[in-house]
C-alpha positions as CSV (number, residue, x, y, z in Angstrom):
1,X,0.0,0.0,0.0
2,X,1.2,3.2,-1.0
3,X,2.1,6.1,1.8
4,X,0.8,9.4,1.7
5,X,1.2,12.4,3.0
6,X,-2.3,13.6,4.1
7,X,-2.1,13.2,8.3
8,X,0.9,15.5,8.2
9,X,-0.8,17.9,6.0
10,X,-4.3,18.2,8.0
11,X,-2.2,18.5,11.2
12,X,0.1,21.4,9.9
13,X,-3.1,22.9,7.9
14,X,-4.8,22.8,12.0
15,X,-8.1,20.5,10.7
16,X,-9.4,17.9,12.6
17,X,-10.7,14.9,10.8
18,X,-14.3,15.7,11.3
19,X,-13.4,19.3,10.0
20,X,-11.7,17.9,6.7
21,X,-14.8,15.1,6.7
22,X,-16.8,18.5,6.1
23,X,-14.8,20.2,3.3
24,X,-14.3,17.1,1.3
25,X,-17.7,15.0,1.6
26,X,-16.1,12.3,2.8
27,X,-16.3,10.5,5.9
28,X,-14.5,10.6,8.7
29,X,-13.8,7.0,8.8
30,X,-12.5,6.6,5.5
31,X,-10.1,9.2,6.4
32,X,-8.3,8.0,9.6
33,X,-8.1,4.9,7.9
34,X,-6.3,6.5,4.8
35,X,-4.4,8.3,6.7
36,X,-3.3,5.2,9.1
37,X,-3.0,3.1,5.8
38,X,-5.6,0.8,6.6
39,X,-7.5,1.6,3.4
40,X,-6.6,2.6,-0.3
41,X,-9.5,4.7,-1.1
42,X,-10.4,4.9,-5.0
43,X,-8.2,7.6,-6.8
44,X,-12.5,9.3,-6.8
45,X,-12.0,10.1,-3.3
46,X,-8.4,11.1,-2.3
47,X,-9.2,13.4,-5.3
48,X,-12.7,14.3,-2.7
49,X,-10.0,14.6,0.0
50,X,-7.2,16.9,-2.1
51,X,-10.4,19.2,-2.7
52,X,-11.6,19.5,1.1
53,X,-7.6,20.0,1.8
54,X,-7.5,22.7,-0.5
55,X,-10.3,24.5,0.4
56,X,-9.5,24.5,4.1
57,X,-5.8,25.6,3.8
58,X,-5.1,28.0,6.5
59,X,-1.0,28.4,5.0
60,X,-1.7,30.5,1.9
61,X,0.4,29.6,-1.0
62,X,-0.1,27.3,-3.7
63,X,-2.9,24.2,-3.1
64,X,-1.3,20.9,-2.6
65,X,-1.1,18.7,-5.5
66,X,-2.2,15.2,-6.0
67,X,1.3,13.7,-6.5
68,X,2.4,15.4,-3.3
69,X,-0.5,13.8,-1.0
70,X,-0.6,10.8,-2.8
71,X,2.4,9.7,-4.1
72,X,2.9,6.5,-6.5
């Protein structure tokens, strides 16, 4: 299973799980587990969970990319 980059992201963006369950439509189970790599979600919803990340950046700058959250 691939590793990715999103805990580290949503900690140093300050969301919660429940918060980035808001922004991306996605629940918040599916995300701990992605984030814990107990679950590949479909390449549909990490792009759900890129989008709620975006949206709820706090840090300015450019949005985070897929490649960067998710890498290969």
């Amino acid at each position: 299973m691939n590793r990715n980059r999103l805990k580290d992201r949503r900690i140093s963006e300050g969301l919660t799980i429940t918060e980035l369950s808001r922004f991306s439509n996605v629940s918040t189970k599916v995300i701990s587990q992605t984030e814990r790599f107990l679950k590949n979600p479909t390449e549909v919803t990490k792009r759900k969970i890129l989008k709620g990340l975006n949206a709820a950046k706090k840090s300015g700058g450019k949005p985070y990319d897929f490649e960067y959250i998710f890498p290969l």
